[in-house]
C-alpha positions in Angstrom: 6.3 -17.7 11.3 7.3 -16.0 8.4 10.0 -16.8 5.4 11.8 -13.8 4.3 12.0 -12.4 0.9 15.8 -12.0 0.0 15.4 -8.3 -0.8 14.8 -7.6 2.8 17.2 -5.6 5.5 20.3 -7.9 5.6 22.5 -8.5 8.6 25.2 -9.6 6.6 26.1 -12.4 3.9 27.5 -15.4 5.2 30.4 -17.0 2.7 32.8 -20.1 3.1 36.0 -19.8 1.9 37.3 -22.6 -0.9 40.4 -24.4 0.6 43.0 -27.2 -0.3 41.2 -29.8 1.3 38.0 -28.9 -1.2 37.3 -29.9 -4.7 38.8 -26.2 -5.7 42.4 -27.8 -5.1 43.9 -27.9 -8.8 42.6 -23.9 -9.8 42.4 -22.8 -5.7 44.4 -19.3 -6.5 41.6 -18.8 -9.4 39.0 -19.1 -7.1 40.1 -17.5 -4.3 40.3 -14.2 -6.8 37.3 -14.7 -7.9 36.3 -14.7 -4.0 38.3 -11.9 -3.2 36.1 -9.8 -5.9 32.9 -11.0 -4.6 33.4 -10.0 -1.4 34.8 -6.5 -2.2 31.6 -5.6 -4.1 29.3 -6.7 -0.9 31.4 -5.2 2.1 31.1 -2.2 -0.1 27.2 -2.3 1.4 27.0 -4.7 4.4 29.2 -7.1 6.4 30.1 -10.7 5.2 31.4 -12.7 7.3 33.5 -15.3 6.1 34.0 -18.9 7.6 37.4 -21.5 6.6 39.0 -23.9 8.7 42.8 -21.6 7.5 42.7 -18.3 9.2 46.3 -17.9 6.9 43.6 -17.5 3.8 41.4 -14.8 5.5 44.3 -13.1 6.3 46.5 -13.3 3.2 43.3 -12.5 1.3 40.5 -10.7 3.8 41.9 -8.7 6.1 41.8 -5.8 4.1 39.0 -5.0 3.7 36.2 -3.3 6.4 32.9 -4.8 6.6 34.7 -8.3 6.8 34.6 -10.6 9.8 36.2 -14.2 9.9 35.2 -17.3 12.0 37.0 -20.6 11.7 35.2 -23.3 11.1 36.0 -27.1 9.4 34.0 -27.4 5.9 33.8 -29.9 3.2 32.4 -27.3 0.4 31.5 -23.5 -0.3 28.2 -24.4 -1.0 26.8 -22.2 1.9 23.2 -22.0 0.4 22.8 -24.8 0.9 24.0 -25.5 4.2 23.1 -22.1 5.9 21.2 -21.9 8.0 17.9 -20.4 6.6 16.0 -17.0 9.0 12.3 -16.9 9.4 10.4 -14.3 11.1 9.1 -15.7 14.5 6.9 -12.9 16.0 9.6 -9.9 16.8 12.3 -12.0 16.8 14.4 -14.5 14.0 15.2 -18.0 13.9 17.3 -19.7 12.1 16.4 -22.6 10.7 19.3 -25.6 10.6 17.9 -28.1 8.3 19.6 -31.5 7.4 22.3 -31.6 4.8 23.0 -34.8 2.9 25.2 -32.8 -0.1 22.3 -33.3 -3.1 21.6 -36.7 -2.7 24.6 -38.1 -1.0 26.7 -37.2 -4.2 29.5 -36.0 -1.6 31.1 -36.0 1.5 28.8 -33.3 3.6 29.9 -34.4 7.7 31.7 -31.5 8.5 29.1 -29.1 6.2 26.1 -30.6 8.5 27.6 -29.0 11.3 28.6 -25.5 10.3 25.4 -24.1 11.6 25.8 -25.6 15.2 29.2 -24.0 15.2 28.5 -21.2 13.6 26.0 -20.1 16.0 28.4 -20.4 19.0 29.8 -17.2 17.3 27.0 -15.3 16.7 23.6 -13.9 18.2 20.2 -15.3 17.5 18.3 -18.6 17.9 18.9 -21.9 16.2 16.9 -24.4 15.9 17.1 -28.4 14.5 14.9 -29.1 11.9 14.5 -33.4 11.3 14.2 -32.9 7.4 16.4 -32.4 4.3 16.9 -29.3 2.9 18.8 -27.3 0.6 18.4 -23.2 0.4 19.1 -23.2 -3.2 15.6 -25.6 -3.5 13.2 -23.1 -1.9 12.3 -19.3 -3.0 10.4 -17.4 -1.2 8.5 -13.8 -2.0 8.0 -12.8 1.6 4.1 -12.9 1.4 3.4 -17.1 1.6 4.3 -18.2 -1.4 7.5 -20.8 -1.9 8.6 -21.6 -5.6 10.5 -24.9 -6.0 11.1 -27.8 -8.2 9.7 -31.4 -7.9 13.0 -33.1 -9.3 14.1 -31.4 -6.4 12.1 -31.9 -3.5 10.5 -34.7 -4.3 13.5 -37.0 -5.0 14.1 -40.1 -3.3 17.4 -39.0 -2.5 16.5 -36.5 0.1 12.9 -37.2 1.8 12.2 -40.8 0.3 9.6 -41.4 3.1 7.8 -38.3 3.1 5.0 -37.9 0.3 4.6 -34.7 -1.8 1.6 -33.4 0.4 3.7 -34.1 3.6 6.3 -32.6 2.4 4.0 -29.6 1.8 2.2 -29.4 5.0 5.6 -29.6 6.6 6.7 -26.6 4.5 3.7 -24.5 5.1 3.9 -25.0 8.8 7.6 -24.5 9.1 7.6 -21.3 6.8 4.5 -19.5 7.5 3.4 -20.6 3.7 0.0 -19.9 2.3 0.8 -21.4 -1.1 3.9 -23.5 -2.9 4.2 -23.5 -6.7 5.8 -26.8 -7.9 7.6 -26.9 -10.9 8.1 -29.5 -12.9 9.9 -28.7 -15.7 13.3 -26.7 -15.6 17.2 -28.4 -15.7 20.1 -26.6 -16.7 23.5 -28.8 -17.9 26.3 -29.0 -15.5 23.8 -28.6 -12.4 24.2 -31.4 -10.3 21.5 -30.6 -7.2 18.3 -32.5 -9.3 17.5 -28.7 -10.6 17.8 -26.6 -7.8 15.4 -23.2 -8.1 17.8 -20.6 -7.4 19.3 -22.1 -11.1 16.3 -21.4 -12.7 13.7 -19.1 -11.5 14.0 -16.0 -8.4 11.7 -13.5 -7.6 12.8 -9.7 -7.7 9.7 -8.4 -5.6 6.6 -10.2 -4.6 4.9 -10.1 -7.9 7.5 -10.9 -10.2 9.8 -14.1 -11.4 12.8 -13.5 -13.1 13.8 -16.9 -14.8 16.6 -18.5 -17.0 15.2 -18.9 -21.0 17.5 -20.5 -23.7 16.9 -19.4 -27.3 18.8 -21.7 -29.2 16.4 -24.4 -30.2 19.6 -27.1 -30.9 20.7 -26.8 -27.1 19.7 -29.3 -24.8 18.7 -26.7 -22.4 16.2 -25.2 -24.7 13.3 -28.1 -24.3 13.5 -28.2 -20.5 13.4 -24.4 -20.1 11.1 -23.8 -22.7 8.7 -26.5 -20.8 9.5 -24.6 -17.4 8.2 -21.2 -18.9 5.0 -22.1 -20.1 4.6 -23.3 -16.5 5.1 -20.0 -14.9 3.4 -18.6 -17.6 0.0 -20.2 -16.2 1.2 -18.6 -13.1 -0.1 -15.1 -11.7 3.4 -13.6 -11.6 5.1 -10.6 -13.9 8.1 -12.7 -15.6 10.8 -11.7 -16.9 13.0 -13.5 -19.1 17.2 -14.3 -18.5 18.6 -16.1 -21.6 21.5 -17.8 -20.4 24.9 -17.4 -21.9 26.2 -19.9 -24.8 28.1 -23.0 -24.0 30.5 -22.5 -21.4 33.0 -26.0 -21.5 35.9 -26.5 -18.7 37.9 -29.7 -19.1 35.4 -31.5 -21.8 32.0 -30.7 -19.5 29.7 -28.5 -20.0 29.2 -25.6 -17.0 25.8 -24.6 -15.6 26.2 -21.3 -16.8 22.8 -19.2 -15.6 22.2 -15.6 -14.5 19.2 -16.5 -12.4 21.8 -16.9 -9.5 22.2 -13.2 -8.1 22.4 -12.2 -4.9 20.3 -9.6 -3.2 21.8 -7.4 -0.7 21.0 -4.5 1.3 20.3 -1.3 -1.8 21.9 -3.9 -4.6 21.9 -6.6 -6.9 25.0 -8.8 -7.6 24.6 -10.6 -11.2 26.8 -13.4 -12.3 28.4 -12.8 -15.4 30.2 -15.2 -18.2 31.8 -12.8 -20.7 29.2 -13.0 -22.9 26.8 -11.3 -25.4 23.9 -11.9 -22.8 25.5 -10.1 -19.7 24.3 -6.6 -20.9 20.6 -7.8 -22.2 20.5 -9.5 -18.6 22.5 -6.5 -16.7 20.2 -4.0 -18.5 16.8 -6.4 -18.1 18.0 -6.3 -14.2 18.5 -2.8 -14.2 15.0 -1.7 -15.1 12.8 -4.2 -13.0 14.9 -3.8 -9.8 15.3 -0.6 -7.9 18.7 -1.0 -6.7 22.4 -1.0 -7.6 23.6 -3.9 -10.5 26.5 -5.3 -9.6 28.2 -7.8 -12.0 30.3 -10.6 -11.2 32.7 -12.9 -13.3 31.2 -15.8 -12.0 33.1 -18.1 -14.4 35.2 -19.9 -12.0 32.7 -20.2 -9.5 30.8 -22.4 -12.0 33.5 -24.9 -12.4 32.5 -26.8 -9.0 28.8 -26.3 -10.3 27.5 -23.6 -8.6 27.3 -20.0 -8.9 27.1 -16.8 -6.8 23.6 -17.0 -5.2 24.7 -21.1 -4.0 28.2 -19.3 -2.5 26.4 -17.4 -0.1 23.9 -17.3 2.3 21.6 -14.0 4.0 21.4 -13.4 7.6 18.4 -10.9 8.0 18.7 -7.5 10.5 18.3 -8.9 14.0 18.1 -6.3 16.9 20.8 -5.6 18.7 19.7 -7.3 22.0 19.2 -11.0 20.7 20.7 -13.2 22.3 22.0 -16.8 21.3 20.8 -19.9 22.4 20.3 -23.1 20.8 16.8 -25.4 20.4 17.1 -29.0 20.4 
């Protein structure tokens, strides 16, 4: 068993659409733009395919555009990372790992999320498997060669696997994702994320050697202590870093957003960055653009961060399979 890096040969990005019956309600034309740009920069380089319980949205919205498939499906959120199911390598073939999903800590309604995968899979080739545990995708990163970066506040919260202990939890881990080693953080929180500091907020690798990672630099901000704290961490670490200082204050109806560019999206031969409108999207863009050797693709990610997640949490990677897989589903 393997876990695959994120810059490897994609199959095609799996998004769910925002609807009326979602927290997006009272801005839901905002966000469906903001949608309908994401998803023209990625068909531009591999198929998404797009999941909603209102085929009228795909169609109103979608259909024009090639590289774009749609599936209907019930949802409570967008969240996909989360959600998605998450591909491993298993020998010459992938898997696709359907972990449980209790929405962050039962913070919010997740039935019909839980059950994407089962449905989703009744669509599409490969092998699915149940895994009895609690897991998010935006808590785990991966470099592709056996190491997993995460966060304690995350992982090891009561609110997901209160009766599994931290070296249980990493034993499980190793096992599941062919893991040689997991590097646990345990500094690192950004305002306005509400998933108990979620890693794809925070710090990603860009190759197997190297951590990108979110850096505040004004020492008044709340966020500078934390992330400060986080990067003397990695700095112990045996990793190239490189630096993402996120974008001033972002407010929406008197809160504070969890503004952070650490939540891009690989995809086959580019890079798509959120952006805020701010002075830091060209240091970031341009910091991007030298350590990565693909396409940068920016984003307006500020809608998208209204609901508390960004452009890496709206999505979710389904790695090449070959053609002759077929489906079937493991108890």
């Amino acid at each position: 068993m393997r876990a695959f890096a994120e810059w490897e040969e994609q199959e095609a990005i799996l998004l769910a659409l925002p609807h009326e019956n979602t927290d997006w309600k009272p801005y839901l034309s905002e966000i469906m733009n903001a949608y309908v740009d994401l998803v023209s920069k990625i068909s531009q380089f591999q198929k998404v395919i797009l999941i909603s319980p209102n085929l009228q949205d795909f169609e109103q919205n979608f259909s024009k555009f090639r590289n774009v498939e749609f599936i209907q499906i019930p949802t409570n959120d967008t969240w996909i990372r989360d959600y998605g199911a998450i591909d491993v390598e298993n020998g010459n073939e992938i898997l696709s790992l359907d972990f449980t999903f209790n929405a962050w800590g039962n913070k919010f309604e997740s039935n019909l999320d839980n059950m994407v995968n089962k449905e989703l899979f009744k669509h599409l080739n490969g092998q699915l498997k149940s895994v009895d545990m609690i897991l998010e995708g935006g808590s785990v990163e991966f470099n592709g060669a056996g190491t997993l970066l995460t966060t304690k506040k995350c992982l090891l919260n009561d609110n997901r696997n209160a009766n599994l202990s931290q070296n249980e939890i990493e034993s499980r881990l190793k096992e599941i994702f062919g893991l040689n080693k997991i590097i646990w953080l345990e500094n690192g929180e950004i305002l306005g994320d509400d998933t108990d500091s979620h890693i794809d907020t925070l710090a990603r690798f860009i190759d197997e050697n190297t951590i990108a990672y979110s850096i505040c630099e004004d020492a008044q901000d709340p966020n500078f202590a934390p992330l400060k704290a986080m990067e003397e961490e990695l700095k112990k670490l045996k990793f190239n870093l490189i630096s993402l200082p996120i974008p001033s204050k972002i407010m929406f109806e008197n809160r504070r957003l969890g503004a952070t560019y650490a939540n891009f999206i690989f995809i086959n031969d580019a890079l798509i960055v959120p952006i805020y409108n701010d002075k830091n999207d060209k240091i970031v863009l341009e910091k991007l653009r030298a350590a990565v050797n693909r396409e940068i693709i920016p984003v307006d990610a500020r809608v998208f961060i209204r609901q508390n997640g960004s452009l890496h949490c709206s999505s979710q990677n389904r790695f090449k399979r070959k053609s002759d897989e077929s489906w079937h589903y493991i108890a």
